[in-house]
Structures are given as C-alpha cells and as structure tokens.
VOBA-1610 file (N, C-alpha, C; in pm, whole numbers, padded with zeros to 5 digits, always signed):
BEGIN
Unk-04010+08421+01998Unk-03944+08398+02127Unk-04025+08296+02204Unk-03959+08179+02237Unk-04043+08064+02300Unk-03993+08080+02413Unk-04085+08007+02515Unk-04069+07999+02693Unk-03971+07915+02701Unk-03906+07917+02769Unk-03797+07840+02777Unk-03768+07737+02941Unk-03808+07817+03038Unk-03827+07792+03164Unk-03920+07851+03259Unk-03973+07788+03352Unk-04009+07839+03459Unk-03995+07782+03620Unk-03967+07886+03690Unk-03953+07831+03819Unk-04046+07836+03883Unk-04135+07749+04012Unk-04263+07775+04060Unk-04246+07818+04205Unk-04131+07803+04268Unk-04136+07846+04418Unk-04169+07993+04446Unk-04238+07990+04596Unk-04287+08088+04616Unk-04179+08114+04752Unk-04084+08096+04759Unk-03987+08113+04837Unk-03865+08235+04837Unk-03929+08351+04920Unk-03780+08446+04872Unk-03677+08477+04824Unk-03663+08331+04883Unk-03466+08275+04873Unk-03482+08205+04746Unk-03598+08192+04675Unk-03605+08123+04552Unk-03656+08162+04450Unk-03673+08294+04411Unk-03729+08368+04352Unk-03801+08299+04154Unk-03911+08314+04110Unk-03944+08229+04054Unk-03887+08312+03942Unk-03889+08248+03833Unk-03771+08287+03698Unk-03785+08193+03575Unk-03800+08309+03486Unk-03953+08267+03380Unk-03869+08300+03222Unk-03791+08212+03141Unk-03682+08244+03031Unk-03783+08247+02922Unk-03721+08302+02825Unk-03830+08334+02703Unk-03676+08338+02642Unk-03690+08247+02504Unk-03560+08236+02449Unk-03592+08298+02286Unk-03515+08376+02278Unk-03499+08424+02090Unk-03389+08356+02032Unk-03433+08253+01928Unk-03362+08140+01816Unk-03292+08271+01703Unk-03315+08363+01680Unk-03297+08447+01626Unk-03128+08516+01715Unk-03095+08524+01802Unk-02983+08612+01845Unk-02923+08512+01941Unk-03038+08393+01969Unk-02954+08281+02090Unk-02952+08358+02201Unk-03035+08423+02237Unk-03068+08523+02331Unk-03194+08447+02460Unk-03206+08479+02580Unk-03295+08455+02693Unk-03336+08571+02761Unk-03452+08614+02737Unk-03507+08730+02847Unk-03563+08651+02994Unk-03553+08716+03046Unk-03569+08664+03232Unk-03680+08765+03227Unk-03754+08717+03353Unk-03880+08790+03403Unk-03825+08703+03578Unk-03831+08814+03664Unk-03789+08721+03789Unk-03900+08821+03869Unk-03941+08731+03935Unk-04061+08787+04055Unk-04101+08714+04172Unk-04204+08655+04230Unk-04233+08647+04383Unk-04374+08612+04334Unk-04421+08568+04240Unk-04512+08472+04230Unk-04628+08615+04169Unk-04785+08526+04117Unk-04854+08614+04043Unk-04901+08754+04157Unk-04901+08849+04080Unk-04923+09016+04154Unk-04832+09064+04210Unk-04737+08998+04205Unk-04608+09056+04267Unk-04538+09127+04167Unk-04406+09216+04205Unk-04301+09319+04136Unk-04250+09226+04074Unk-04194+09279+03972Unk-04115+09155+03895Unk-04025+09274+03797Unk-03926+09211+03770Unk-03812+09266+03678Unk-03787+09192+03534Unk-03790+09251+03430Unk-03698+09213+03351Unk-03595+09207+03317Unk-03549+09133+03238Unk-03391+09140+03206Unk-03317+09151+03070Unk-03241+09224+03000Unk-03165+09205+02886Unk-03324+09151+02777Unk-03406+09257+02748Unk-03505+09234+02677Unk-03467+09229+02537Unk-03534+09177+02425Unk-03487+09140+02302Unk-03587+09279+02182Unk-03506+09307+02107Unk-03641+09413+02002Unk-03555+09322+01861Unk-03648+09251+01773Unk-03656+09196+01666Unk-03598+09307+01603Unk-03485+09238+01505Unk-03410+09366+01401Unk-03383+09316+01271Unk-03393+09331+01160Unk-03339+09213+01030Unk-03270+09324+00979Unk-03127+09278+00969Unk-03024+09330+00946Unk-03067+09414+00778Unk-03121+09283+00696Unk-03121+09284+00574Unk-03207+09425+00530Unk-03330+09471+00600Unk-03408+09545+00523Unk-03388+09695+00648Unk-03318+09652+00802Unk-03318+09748+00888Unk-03440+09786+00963Unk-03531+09722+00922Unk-03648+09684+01027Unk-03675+09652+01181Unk-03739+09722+01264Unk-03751+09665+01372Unk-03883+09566+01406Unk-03904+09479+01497Unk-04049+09477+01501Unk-04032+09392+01665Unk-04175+09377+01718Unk-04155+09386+01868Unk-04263+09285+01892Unk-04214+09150+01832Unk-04270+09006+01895Unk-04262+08947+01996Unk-04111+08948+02000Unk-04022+08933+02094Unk-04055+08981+02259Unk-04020+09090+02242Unk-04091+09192+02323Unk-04236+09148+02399Unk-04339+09132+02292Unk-04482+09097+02300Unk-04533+09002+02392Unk-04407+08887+02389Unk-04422+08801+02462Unk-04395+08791+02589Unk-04318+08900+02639Unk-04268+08946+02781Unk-04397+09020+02824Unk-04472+09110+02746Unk-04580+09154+02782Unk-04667+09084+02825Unk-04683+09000+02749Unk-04832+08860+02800Unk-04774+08792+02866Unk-04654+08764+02902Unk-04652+08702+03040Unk-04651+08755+03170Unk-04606+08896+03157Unk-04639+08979+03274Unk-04760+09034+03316Unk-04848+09018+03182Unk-05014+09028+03181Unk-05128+08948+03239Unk-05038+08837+03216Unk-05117+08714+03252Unk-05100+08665+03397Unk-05029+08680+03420Unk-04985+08708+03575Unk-04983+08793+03640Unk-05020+08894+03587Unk-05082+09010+03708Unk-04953+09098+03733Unk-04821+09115+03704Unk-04675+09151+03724Unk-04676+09270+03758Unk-04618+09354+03822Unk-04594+09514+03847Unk-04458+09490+03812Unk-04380+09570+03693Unk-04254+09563+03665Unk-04224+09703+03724Unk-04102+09653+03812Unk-04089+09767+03888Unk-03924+09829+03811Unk-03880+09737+03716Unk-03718+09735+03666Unk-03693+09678+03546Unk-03651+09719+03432Unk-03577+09675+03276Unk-03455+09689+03311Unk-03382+09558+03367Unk-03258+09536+03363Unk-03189+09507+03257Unk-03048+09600+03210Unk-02940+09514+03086Unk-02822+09497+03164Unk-02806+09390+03148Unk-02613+09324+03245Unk-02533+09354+03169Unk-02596+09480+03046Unk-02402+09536+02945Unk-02539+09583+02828Unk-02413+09690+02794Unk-02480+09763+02591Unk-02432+09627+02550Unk-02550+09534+02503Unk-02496+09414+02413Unk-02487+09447+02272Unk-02399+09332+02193Unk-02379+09348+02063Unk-02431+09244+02031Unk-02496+09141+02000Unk-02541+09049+01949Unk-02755+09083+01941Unk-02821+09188+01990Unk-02904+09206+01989Unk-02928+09360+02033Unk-03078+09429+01971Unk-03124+09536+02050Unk-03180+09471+02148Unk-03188+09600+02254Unk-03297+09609+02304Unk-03403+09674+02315Unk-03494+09591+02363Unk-03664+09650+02367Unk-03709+09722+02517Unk-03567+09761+02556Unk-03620+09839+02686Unk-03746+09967+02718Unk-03729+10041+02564Unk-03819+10151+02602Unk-03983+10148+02599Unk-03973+10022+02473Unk-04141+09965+02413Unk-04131+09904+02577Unk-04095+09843+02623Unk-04156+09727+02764Unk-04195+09877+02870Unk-04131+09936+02898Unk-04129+10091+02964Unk-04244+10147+03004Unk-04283+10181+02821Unk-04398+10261+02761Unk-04515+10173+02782Unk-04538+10063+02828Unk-04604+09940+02783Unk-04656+09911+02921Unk-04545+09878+03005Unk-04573+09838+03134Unk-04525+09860+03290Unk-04464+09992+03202Unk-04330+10076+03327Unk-04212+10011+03401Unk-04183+10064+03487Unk-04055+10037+03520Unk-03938+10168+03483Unk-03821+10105+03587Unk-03721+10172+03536Unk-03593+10134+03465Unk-03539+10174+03344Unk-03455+10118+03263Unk-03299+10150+03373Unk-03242+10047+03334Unk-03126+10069+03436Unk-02979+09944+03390Unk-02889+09970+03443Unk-02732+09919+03403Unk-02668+10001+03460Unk-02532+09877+03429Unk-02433+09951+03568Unk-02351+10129+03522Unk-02314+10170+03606Unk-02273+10291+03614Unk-02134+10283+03529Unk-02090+10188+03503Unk-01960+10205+03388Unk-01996+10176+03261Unk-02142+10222+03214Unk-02205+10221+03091Unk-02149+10361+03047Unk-02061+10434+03143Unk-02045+10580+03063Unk-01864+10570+03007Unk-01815+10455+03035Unk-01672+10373+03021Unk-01684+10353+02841Unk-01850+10311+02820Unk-01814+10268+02692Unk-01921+10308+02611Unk-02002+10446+02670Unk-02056+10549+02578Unk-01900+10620+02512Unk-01853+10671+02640Unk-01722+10724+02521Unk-01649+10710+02411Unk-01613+10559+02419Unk-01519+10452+02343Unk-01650+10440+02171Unk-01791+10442+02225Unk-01841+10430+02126Unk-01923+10546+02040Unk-01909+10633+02116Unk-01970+10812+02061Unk-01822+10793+01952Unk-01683+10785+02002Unk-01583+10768+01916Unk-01549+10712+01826Unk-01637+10616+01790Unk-01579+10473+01718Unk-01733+10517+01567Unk-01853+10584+01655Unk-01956+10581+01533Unk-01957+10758+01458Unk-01888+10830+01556Unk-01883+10972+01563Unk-02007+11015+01566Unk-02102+10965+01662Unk-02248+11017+01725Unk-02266+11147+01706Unk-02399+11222+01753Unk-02377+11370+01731Unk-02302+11426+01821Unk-02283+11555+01804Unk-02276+11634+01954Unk-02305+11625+02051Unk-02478+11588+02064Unk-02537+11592+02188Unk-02588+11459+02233Unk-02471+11351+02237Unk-02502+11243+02282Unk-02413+11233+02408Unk-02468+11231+02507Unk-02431+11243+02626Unk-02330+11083+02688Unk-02245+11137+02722Unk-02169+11005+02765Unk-02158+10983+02933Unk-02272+11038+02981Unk-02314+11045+03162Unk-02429+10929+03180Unk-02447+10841+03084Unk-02534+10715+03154Unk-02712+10816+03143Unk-02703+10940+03166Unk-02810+10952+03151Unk-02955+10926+03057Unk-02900+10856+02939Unk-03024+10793+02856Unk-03160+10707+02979Unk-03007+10628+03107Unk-03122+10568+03139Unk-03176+10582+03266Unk-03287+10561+03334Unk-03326+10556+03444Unk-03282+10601+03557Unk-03216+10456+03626Unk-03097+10430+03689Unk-02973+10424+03676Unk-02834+10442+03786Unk-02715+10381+03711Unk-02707+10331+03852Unk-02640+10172+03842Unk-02641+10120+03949Unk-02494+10099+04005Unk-02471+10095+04115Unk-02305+10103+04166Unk-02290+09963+04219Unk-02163+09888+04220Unk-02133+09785+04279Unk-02198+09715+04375Unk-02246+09611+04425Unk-02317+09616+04569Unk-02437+09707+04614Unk-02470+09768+04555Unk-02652+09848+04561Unk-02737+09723+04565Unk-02826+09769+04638Unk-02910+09689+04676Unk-03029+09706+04549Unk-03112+09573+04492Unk-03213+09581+04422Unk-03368+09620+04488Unk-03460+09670+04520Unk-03560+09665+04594Unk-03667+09637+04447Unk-03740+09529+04537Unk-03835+09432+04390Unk-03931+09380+04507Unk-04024+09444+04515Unk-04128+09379+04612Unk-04075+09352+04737Unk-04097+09207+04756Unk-04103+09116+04893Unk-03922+09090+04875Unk-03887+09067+04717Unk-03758+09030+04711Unk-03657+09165+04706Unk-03535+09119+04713Unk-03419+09225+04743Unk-03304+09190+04661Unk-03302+09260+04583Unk-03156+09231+04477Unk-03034+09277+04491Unk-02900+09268+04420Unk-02776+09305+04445Unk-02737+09260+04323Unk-02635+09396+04326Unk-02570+09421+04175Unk-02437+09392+04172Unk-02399+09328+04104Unk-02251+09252+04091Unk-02155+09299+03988Unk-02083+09381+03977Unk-02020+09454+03890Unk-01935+09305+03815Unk-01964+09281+03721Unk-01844+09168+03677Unk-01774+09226+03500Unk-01700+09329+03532Unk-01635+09343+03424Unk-01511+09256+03340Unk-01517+09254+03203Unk-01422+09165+03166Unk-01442+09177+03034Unk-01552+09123+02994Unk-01656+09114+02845Unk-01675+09237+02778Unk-01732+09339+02899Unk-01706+09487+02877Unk-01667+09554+02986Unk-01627+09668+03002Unk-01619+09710+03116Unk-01777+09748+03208Unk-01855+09796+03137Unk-01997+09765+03218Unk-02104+09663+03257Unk-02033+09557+03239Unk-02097+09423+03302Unk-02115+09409+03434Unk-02237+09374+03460Unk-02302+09371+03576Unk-02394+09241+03589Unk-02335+09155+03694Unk-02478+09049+03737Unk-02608+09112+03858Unk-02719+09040+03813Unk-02843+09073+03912Unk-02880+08932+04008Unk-02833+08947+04125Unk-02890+08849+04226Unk-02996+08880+04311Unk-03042+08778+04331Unk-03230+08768+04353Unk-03189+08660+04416Unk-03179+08655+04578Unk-03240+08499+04636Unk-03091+08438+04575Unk-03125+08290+04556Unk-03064+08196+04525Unk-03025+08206+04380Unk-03101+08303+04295Unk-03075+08326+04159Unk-03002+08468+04085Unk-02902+08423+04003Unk-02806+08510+03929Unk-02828+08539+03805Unk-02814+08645+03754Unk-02870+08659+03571Unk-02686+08716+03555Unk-02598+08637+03485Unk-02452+08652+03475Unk-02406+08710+03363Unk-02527+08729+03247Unk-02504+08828+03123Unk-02451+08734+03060Unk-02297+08836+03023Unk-02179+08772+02893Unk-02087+08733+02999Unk-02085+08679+03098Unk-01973+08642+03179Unk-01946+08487+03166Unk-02031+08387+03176Unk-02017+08247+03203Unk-02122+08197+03092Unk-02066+08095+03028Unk-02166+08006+02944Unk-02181+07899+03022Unk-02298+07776+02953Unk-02308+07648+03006Unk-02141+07584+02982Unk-02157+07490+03094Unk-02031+07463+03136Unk-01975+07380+02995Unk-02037+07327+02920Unk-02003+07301+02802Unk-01918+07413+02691Unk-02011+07524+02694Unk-01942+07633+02589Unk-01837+07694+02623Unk-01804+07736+02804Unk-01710+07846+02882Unk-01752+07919+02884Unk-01697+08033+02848Unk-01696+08190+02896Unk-01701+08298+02763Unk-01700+08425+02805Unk-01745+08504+02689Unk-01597+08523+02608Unk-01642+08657+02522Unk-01474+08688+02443Unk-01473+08799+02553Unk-01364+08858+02536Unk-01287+09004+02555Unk-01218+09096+02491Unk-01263+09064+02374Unk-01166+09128+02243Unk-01291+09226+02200Unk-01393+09299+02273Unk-01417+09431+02208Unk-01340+09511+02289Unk-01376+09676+02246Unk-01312+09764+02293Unk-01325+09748+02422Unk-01242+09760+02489Unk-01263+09768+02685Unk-01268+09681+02764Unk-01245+09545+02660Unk-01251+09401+02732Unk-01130+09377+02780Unk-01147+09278+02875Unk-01009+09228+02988Unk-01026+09136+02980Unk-00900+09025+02976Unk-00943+08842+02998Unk-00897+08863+03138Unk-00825+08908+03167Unk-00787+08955+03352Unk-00902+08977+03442Unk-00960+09063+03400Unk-01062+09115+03474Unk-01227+09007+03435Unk-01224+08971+03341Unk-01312+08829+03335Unk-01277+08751+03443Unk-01149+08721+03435Unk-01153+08603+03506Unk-01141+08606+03696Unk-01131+08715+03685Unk-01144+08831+03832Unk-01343+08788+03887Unk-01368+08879+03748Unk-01524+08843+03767Unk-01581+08712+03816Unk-01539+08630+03711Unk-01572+08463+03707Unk-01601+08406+03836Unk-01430+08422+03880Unk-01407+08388+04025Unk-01478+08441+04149Unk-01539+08531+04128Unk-01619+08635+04219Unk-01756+08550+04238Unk-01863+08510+04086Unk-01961+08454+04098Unk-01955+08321+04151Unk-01809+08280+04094Unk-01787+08091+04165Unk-01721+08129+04276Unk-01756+08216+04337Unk-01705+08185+04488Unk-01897+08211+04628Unk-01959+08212+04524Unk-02117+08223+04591Unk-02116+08038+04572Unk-02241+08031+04678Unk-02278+07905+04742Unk-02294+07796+04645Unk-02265+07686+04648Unk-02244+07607+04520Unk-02366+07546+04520Unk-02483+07567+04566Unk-02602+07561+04491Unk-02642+07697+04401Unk-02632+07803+04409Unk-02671+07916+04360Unk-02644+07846+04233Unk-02847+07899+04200Unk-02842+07910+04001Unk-02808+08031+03931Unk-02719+07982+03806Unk-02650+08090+03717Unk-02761+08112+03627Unk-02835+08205+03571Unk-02874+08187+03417Unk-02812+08279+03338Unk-02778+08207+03223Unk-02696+08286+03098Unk-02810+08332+03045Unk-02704+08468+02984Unk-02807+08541+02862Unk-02773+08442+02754Unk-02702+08346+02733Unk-02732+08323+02589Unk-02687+08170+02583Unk-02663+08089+02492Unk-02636+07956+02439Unk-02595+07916+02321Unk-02448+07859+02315Unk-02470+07826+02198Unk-02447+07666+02206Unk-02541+07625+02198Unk-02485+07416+02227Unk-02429+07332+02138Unk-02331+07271+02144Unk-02296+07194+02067Unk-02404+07117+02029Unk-02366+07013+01913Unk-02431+06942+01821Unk-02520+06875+01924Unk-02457+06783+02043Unk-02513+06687+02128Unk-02602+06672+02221Unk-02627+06837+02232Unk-02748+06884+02336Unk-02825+06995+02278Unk-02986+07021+02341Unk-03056+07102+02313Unk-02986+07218+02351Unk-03094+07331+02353Unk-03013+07471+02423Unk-03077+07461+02570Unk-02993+07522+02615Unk-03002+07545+02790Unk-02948+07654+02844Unk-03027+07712+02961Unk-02967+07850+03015Unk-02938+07830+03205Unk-02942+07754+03254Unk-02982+07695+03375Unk-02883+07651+03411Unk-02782+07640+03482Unk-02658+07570+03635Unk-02671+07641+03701Unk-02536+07555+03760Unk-02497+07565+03881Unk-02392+07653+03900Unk-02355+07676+04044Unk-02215+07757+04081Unk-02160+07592+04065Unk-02155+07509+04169Unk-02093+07404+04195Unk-02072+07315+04026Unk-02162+07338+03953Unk-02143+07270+03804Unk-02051+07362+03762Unk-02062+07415+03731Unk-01955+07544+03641Unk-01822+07507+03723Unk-01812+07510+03864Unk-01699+07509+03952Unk-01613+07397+03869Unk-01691+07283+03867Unk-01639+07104+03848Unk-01597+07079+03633Unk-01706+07172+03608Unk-01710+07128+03435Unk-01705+07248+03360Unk-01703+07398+03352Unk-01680+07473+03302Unk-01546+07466+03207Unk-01541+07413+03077Unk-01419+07387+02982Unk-01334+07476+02997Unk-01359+07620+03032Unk-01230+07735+03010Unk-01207+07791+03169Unk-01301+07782+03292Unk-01251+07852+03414Unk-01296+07750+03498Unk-01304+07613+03479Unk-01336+07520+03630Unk-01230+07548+03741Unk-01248+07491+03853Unk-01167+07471+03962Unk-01068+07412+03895Unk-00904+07517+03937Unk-00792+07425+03860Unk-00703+07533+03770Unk-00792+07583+03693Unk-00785+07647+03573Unk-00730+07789+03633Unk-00600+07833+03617Unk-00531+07966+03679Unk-00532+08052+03597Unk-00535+08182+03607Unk-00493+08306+03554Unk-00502+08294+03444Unk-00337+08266+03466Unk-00285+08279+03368Unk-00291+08203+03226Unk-00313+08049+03234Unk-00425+07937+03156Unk-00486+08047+03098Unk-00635+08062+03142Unk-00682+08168+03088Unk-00714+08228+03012Unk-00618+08336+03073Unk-00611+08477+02965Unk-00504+08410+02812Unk-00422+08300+02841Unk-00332+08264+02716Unk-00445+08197+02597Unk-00557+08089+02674Unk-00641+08060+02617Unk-00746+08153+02544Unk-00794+08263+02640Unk-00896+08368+02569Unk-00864+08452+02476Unk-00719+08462+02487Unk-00635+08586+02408Unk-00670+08494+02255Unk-00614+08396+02250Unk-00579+08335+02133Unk-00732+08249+02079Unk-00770+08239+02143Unk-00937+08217+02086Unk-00994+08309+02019Unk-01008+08394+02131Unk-01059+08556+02061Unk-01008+08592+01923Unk-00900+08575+01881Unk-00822+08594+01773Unk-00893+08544+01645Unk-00959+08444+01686Unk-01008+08333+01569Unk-01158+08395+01533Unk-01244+08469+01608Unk-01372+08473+01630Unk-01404+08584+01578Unk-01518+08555+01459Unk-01622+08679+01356Unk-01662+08800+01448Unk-01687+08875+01402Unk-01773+08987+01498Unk-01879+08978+01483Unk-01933+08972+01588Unk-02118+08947+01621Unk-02150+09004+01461Unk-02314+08941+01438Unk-02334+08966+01308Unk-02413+09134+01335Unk-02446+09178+01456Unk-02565+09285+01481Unk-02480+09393+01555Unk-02297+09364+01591Unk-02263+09466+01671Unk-02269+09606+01642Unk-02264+09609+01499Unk-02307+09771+01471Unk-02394+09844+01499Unk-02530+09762+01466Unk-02646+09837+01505Unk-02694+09797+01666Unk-02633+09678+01713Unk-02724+09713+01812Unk-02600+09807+01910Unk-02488+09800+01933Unk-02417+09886+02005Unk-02505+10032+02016Unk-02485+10110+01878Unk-02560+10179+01870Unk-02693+10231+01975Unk-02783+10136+01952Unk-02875+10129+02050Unk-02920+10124+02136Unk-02847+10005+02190Unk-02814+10004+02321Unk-02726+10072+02434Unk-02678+10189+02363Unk-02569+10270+02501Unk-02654+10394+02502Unk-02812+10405+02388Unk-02901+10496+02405Unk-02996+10429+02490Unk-02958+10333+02584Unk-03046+10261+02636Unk-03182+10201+02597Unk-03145+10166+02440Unk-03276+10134+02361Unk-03307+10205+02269Unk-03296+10316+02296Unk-03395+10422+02163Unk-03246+10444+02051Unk-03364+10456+01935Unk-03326+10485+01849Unk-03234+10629+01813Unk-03166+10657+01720Unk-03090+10739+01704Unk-03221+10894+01715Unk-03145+10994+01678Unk-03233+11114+01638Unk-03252+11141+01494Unk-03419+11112+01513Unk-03460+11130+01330Unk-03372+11235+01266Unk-03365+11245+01142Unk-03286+11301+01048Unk-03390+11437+01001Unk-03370+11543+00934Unk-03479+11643+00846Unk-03576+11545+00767Unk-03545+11426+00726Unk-03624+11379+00653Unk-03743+11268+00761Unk-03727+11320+00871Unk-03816+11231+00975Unk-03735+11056+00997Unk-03641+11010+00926Unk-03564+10916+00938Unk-03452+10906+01019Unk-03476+10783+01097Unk-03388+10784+01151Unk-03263+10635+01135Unk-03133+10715+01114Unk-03021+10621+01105Unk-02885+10577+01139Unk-02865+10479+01114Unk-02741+10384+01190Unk-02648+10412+01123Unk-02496+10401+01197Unk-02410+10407+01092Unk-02344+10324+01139Unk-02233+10303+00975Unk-02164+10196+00932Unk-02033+10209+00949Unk-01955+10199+01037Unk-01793+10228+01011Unk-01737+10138+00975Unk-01649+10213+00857Unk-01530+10143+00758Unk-01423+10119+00821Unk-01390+09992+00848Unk-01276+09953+00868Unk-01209+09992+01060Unk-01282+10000+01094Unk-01309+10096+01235Unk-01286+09955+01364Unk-01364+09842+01340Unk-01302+09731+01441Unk-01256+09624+01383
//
C-alpha cells in the first residue's frame, strides 16, 4: 500500500488527509486529522487477502499504523462508508493496535439480513449492527478532536452507504468516481440507481469547492490513478451524473451497464467479513475458521 496523498493545512475547515492506496483491490485508506498529536480517524481500512491460498496478511494495514505512529495520531474512529465487496477489512487489527471505535451507518442491519440469507450464517449471527462499535444515524455529528464530522447517509450502491465530512473534506465511498470513470453499480442485493442518484445529487449540491475523495479508481489508459476532486469538477465533467444529466438518463444508463459487469473478484469473502465488521467467521471444532461459497446464489 503506497502513500498516495497528503494534505498539509492546519486549518479546521481544512482538515489534513493522508491516502495510502492498495494496487491490489484499487482501494484508498484515508487517515484524516488536525495535524501531528491530534485525533485522527480512519477510513475503509484494507486487510491483504489472496483469494488463491485464503490467506490473510496485514501490510496494508501496517502502513496505516506507521503513519499514525509517526505522527503522534490518537485514533479516536475506524470508519467503513458500506460492508464492501471488493476488499476486507482490517478494522479490528487497527482497533487492537491503536484503538478507536469501529463504526458504519445504522442500515448495516438492511444488509446483515439480505446476507446471513444469501451465505446461511450461523444462528447466532446477529443482524442488529452490533458486531460494531458505533451505528451512526443520518446527520450525527462526528466528534474528532478540534474537528467535527457529519454523516451523510448516501444510499444507492448499498443500502448502508454513508459519506464522512470533515471541514471542507468528504470520504464518498462507492458513490462517485473520478469524473472520468462516473459512478458506482447498483446491481447488488439492495442497490437503487434511484436512490444513487438521490445520493449523488445530495453531495453535488455542497459548496463547489468541497473535496470529494473516492474509495477507489479505476483510470483509464490516459491517466495515472487519482482519488482527489471537486464538487464543482464532478458537477461540470462527471461522464454519468454531471449537471444536465436527469433521473431518468441515469437509472436507463446504470440499469443497462450494470448488466454487462463481472462480480467483484473478492465479493464472497469479503462481504462475509465485513458485515462482521472485520472479524473473521467463528472457528470451526477443528480451531478453523471458514468462508463460504454459494452456488449459483448471485
């Protein structure tokens, strides 16, 4: 996982914001804080997984550690903006490591259900959000030091999508790509292109300087990768929701895209994982613990 960005202001309203990118999932962990010794949060953390042998390992991870080390950080929060499918997460190792509280929005229990159903989990897998920490409600306020956050419910992608605003800065999850790529799918269980584009409109209607950062990238041939705009860029050049672009456009466009598109290569296992808010399943009699595979199921 390489650094990817950093911001240096020591300005409230500008909260500094520190990307660490995994080439491995096309993934960006955020570290957002108020300069060295200050509270600081993470975001949508990464746990190394190889599909092939079922291995975990926590490099990834490692590197969020030494930068919060090296700077002196009090993590006061392990933020996820959704149970992602394209990666685990390393919420509980960062936890155990350097504290904080693990947390996501409160309609994470929308799609514990849908997925206790879909893997036939045990019995006692609770579909009340309680794996994690926190559950955060619409508009709750973040408290992070000197800075003050707010939680942005933006469902669409999943129904528990949630953005984190800090100051002048937004962490938008699976909602908005660089204005080059567009926007996410909506074709897992519980997705809306309606309610995406509900969302969308919600974040492009904040101040058209406000910075977006995506969780992820995928760049065409012609540019490096990038996680960094604008409201006002996205507004003007966003290929699938710029200014212009109605409803109904849209959802005809996302419907029929979606149609065309593989399923993440990791949604099995990391779903899994992630609606345990990280941890692993419950070892087996044989001290093992494992994932399962459904046939023919999405």
């Amino acid at each position: 996982m390489a650094a990817l960005m950093t911001s240096t202001s020591t300005d409230t309203t500008q909260p500094q914001v520190h990307g660490l990118f995994d080439p491995a999932t096309w993934t960006v962990t955020y570290v957002v804080h108020n300069g060295p010794g200050s509270h600081c949060a993470v975001i949508d953390s990464v746990l190394d997984y190889d599909p092939k042998s079922g291995r975990t390992q926590r490099a990834s991870a490692d590197k969020v550690i030494d930068y919060v080390r090296v700077n002196g950080l009090k993590v006061q929060w392990i933020l996820e903006t959704h149970a992602h499918a394209d990666h685990l997460s390393a919420a509980p190792y960062l936890r155990a490591e350097l504290g904080g509280k693990i947390s996501i929005g409160a309609n994470i229990t929308q799609v514990q259900k849908v997925f206790k159903g879909v893997f036939n989990l045990e019995p006692g897998f609770k579909q009340d959000g309680s794996q994690f920490d926190h559950l955060f409600h619409d508009g709750e306020a973040i408290p992070l030091g000197e800075l003050t956050g707010e939680v942005m419910f933006v469902p669409g992608h999943t129904p528990a999508c949630a953005a984190y605003r800090f100051g002048d800065a937004v962490f938008v999850g699976d909602t908005l790509f660089m204005p080059d790529v567009g926007t996410a799918r909506c074709d897992f269980p519980g997705g809306d292109a309606k309610a995406l584009y509900a969302s969308m409109r919600k974040l492009l209607s904040l101040p058209p300087k406000t910075r977006l950062f995506m969780c992820h990238d995928y760049p065409p041939a012609n540019r490096t990768v990038s996680f960094e705009t604008s409201v006002a860029e996205q507004r003007a050049k966003n290929i699938h929701v710029r200014d212009g672009v109605s409803e109904e456009a849209f959802v005809a466009m996302r419907t029929k895209r979606d149609a065309t598109l593989d399923m993440p290569t990791l949604i099995l296992p990391s779903v899994q994982i992630n609606i345990r808010a990280g941890e692993l399943p419950p070892k087996e009699d044989n001290g093992v613990a494992y994932l399962k595979i459904p046939l023919n199921a999405l």
